[in-house]
VOVO-472068 format. One record per residue (C-alpha): x, y, z. Coordinates in steps of 0.2 Angstrom, whole numbers, plus 2048, in hexadecimal, padded with zeros to 3 digits. Layout:
N
XYZ
...
This chain:
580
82680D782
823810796
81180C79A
80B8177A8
80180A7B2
8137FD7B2
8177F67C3
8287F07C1
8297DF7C8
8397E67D1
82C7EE7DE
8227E07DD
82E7D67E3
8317E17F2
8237E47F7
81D7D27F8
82E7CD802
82A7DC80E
8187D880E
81C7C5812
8297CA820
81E7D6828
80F7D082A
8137C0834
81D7CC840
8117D7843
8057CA847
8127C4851
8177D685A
8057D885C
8007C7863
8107C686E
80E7D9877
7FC7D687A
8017C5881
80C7CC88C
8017D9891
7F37CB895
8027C189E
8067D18A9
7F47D58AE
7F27C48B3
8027C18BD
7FE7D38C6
7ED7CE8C9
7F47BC8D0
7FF7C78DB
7F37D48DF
7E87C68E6
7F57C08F2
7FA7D08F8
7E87D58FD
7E67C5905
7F57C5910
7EF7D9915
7DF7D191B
7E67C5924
7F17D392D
7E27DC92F
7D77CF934
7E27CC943
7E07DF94A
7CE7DC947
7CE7CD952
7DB7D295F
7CC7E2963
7C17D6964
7CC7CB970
7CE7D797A
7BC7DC980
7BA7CA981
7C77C898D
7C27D7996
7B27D2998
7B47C099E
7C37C29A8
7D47C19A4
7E47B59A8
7EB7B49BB
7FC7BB9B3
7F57CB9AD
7EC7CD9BE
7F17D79CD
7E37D69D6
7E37C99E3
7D37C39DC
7D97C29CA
7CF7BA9C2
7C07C99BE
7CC7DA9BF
7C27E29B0
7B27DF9BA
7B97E29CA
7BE7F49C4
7AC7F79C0
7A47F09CE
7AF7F89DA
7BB8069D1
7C78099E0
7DA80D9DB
7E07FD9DD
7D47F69D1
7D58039C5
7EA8009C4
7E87EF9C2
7DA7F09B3
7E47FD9AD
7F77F49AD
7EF7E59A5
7E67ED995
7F77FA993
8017E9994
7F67E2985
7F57F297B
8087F297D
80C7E0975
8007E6965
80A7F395F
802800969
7F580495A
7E5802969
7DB80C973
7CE802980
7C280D988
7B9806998
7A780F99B
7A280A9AD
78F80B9AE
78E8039C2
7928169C7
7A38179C8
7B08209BC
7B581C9AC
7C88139A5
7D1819995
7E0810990
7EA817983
7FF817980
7FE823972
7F0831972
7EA83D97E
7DA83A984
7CA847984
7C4846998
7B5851992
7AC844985
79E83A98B
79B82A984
78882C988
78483697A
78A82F96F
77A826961
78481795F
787815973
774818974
76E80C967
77A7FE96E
773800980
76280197A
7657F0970
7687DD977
77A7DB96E
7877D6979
7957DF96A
7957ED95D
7A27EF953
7A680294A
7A980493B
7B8812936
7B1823940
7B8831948
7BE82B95C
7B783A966
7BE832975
7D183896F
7D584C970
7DD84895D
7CC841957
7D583394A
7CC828941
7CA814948
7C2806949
7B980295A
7B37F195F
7A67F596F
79F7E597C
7937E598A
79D7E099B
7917D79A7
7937D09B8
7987BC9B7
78F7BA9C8
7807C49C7
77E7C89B4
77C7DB9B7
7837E69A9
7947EF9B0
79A7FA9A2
7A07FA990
7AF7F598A
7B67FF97A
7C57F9972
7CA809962
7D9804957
7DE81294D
7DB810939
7EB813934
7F080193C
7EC7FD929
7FC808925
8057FC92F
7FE7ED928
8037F4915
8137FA91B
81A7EC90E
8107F28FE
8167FC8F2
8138118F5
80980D8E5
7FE8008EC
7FC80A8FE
7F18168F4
7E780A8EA
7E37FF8F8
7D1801901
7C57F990D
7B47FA908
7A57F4915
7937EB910
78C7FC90E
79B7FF8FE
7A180D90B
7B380F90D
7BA80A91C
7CC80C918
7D481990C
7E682190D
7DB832909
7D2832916
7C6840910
7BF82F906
7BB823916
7A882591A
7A4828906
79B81C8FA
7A88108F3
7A18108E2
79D8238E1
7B18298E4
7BF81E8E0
7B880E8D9
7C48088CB
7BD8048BB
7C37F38B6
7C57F58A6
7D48038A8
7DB7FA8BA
7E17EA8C1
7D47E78CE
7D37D98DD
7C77D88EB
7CA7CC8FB
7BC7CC909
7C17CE91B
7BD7BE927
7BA7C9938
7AE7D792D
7A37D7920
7B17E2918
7B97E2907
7C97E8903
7CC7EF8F1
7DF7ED8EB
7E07F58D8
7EE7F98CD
7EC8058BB
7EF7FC8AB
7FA80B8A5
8068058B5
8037F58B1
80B7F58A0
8197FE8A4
8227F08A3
81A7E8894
81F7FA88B
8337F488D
82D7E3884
8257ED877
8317F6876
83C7EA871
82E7DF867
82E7F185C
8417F085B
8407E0855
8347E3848
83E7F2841
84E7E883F
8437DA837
8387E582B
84B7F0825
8527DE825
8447D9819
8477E980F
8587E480C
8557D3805
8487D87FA
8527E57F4
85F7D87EF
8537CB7EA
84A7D77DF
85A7DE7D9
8617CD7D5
8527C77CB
84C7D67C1
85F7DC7BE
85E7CB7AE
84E7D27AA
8537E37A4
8607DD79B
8527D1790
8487DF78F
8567EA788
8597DC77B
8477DC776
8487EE776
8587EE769
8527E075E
8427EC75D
84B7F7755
8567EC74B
8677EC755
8697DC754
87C7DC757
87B7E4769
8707D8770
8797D4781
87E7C1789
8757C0798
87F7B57A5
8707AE7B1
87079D7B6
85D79B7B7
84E79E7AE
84F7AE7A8
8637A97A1
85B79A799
84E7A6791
85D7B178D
8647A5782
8557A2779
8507B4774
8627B576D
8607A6762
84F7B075C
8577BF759
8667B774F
85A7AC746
84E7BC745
85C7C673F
8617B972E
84E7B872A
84E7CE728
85E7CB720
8587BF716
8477C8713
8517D970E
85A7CD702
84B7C76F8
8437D76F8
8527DF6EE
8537CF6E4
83E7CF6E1
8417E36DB
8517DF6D0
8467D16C7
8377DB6C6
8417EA6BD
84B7DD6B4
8377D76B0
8337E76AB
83F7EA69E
83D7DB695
82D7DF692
82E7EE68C
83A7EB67E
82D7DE676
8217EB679
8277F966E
82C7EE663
81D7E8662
8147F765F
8227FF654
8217F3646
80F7F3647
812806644
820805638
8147F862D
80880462D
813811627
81A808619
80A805612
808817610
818819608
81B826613
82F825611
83683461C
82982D62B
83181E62B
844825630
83D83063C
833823645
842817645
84F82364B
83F82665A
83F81565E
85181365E
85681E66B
845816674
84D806674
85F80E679
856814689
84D80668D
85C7F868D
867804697
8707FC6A5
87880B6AC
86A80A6BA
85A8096BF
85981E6C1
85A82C6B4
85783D6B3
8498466B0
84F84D6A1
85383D698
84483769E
83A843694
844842686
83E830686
82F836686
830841677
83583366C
826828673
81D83666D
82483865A
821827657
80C82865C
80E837653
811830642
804824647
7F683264D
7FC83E63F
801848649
7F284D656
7FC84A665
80485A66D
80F85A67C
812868688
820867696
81F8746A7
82E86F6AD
83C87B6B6
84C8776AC
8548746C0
84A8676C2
84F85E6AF
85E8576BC
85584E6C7
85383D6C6
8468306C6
84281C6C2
84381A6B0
8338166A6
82881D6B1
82082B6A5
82181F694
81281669D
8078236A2
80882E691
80581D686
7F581B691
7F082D691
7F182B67C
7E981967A
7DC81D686
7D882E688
7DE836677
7DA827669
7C982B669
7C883D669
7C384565A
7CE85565D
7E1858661
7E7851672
7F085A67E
7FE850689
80685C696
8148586A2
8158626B0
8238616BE
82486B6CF
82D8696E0
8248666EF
8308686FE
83C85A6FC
8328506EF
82C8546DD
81C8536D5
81984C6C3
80884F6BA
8028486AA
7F284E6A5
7E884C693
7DA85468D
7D3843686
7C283A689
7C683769D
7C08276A9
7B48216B5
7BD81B6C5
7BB8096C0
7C580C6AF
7D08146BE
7D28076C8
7D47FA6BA
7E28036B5
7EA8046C7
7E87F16C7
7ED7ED6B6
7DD7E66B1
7DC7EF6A3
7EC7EA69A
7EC7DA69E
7DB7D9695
7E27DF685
7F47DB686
7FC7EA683
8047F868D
80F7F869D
8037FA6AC
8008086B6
8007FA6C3
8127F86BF
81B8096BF
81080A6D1
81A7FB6D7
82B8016CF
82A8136D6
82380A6E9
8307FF6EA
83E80B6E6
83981A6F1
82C8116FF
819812702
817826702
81C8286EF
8128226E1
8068296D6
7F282D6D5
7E682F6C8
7D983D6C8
7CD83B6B7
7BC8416B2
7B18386A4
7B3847696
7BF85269F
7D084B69C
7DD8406AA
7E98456B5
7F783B6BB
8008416CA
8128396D1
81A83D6E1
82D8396E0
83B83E6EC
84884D6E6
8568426E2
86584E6DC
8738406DB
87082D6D2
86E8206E0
């Protein structure tokens, strides 16, 4: 029988293997992609860090090469760059005195420094003793028309006691192309006399940062930013975004991007280097990748083995279960070796020593049983012939005190043939027919003890005469029905014997018209009580037993009486056409 809530241990089996395999490497897989990812943030942040400190460097060096410059100008220069014959002051001497040849030589020594820094300045020189103005610049046109004077940072400056002003990223309105820079402004005063000369302007032009990144990444070129104290930005490649609030545009959430920040040594600046986490692992997809790969071929690997391992171990078990399964049902000869060097082989070997052992005890059992029935009928007949015997004589005595002459022969002749039937040896069945003949010499003998006051009527299809049945099975019940339902009553009695079929069995009643019983007088009979309390008759008990252990549990026979109403006895047998 299949139970529906089984779980063979087959599955059991695999899905502890797979369970076993798979959960370390998942672990493992897990662990390792995120230790990687950890590992490449860290190692891009590490590098990050270096890379913005090396541009800070580079831009450091523009920052300090402006401010150089306007010092330089402003407290004279080296006697090789001059060309002045006084050569020490040729900034100052422009301003004090802005003839041609002191305009040249102001303007050949700041062209000759703009030229060996990569041509990325523009120095303006506002001359506020009166005399004209010098712009020096390699690259862009300059605007003649711009005036420096109104300007609100040039007011505030000349308003204020600082000697140096430095600009943050703006528009220069001094070029015609207006690009964005980053000025560094000093106050040039006289060395002899202290009076203020003019201004000196040094503009380098934003996209020197360009220069300076020209070694990053394109990727990093537009993640790379300068932000000042004011979280403005200084330094964007869009430069729509210089001027804005850092943290209001393109700030980077750290939790989504690699972010490092470096302060600048010549500003108060920032820069901001950041890289996308997306980006980042990248290359930790190609090692999940293959961490996921690996886990495939391990998980199908595991798959595999517990396949075999369950195959291996369950295969020995079905073949036990068949054996149990064959001894259930008594085929004990098919019961198959199992060849398993293990536990289950040893457990083999055991079962088929039980079921060859079990099999001789059913033999055995079988044996005894058809030995215990033989003895019991073999009982059975033995006591019957003291029996009638018994009761014959007592009869025949009776008789002879009578003197009743003719009695005598027919009562002997009755029990002669009862005798004949009794110690056949032919078998234990007979026919129905011969059975009832029985019965009617049973009946002539009580007859000539009961003078003749016991009347027997038979219902029985003469087809039915043919079928067979255990022998002495009615001789009981009718000596019953007279001793103990018909001796007492005062009239005739009537004793009928009825047979019909009843699908493949047939159905026997004897009833009598006599005095009836309770259903302890019943059941005292069912259990041979009452025999074995007055020593005579062959017990209902008995012929229960008999017809039991020849046709199984569903035959046998019932009693249905009520006190004054008579008894009926009903036996089921099987249709048996042929003797057994």
């Amino acid at each position: 029988m299949r139970h529906s809530g089984l779980f063979p241990i087959k599955y059991k089996i695999m899905v502890i293997c797979i369970t076993v395999i798979i959960l370390p490497v998942l672990v493992m897989t897990i662990n390792s992609y995120y230790s990687s990812e950890r590992l490449l943030a860290q190692n891009y942040t590490n590098l990050l860090t270096d890379l913005a400190k090396q541009t800070n460097i580079r831009i450091d060096e523009f920052l300090k090469e402006i401010e150089k410059i306007t010092l330089l100008a402003s407290n004279g220069l080296s006697d090789n760059l001059s060309a002045t014959h006084e050569g020490s002051f040729p900034i100052q001497d422009f301003l004090r005195e802005g003839d041609e040849q002191n305009e040249i030589a102001a303007y050949n020594i700041l062209m000759n420094y703009i030229m060996m820094k990569d041509r990325v300045f523009s120095i303006y020189l506002y001359n506020l003793n009166g005399g004209q103005d010098l712009f020096v610049s390699p690259n862009q046109p300059i605007d003649p028309d711009f005036k420096v004077a109104n300007e609100l940072w040039f007011k505030k400056f000349m308003h204020d006691n600082d000697r140096t002003i430095t600009l943050t990223t703006r528009i220069d309105e001094q070029l015609e192309n207006k690009i964005l820079a980053v000025s560094h402004a000093r106050k040039i005063h006289d060395v002899a006399s202290g009076e203020l000369l003019g201004v000196i302007v040094v503009s380098i032009d934003i996209k020197f940062i360009e220069i300076v990144n020209r070694n990053l990444q394109e990727g990093l070129r537009s993640r790379f930013m300068i932000v000042d104290e004011n979280d403005k930005i200084v330094y964007n490649v869009n430069e729509r975004l210089i001027g804005t609030l850092f943290r209001d545009n393109v700030r980077p959430p750290e939790s989504l991007n690699v972010v490092v920040t470096s302060p600048l040594s010549q500003q108060k600046w920032t820069t901001y280097l950041y890289m996308p986490l997306d980006e980042l692992t990248a290359d930790g997809k190609i090692l999940g990748h293959n961490l996921v790969t690996l886990s495939i071929v391990l998980v199908l690997f595991a798959a595999i083995i517990s396949i075999f391992l369950s195959h291996v171990i369950t295969t020995p078990i079905k073949k036990l279960l068949s054996n149990i399964s064959l001894v259930e049902k008594g085929q004990f000869e098919q019961v198959e070796h199992i060849r398993s060097r293990d536990e289950i082989g040893h457990l083999s070997v055991r079962f088929n020593k039980m079921s060859h052992e079990l099999k001789r005890m059913v033999e055995r059992m079988q044996q005894e049983e058809i030995e215990k029935a033989k003895a019991e009928m073999r009982a059975l007949h033995d006591q019957i012939k003291p029996h009638f015997l018994y009761n014959t004589l007592g009869s025949v005595k009776w008789i002879a005190s009578m003197q009743q002459a003719d009695k005598i022969v027919e009562m002997t002749d009755a029990l002669i043939s009862m005798l004949r039937y009794a110690t056949r040896s032919d078998g234990t069945l007979v026919t129905i027919r011969e059975e009832i003949d029985n019965i009617a010499n049973y009946v002539t003998i009580q007859n000539v003890r009961y003078y003749d006051c016991i009347q027997m009527k038979y219902e029985i299809e003469d087809r039915l005469l043919d079928y067979h049945m255990p022998k002495m099975i009615l001789q009981p019940i009718v000596e019953n029905a007279i001793f103990h339902g018909l001796a007492e009553l005062e009239e005739d009695g009537v004793i009928t014997i009825r047979i019909q079929p009843r699908g493949s069995d047939i159905v026997i009643e004897v009833c009598d018209n006599g005095i009836g019983m309770d259903q302890h007088t019943i059941q005292n009979f069912m259990e041979d009580k009452l025999e074995a309390d007055k020593g005579t008759g062959i017990g209902l008990h008995n012929v229960q037993r008999r017809i039991q252990l020849h046709f199984g549990k569903p035959y046998g026979m019932q009693v249905a009486s009520q006190i004054g109403e008579g008894t009926t006895f009903t036996i089921l047998l099987p249709a048996i056409i042929e003797t057994m």
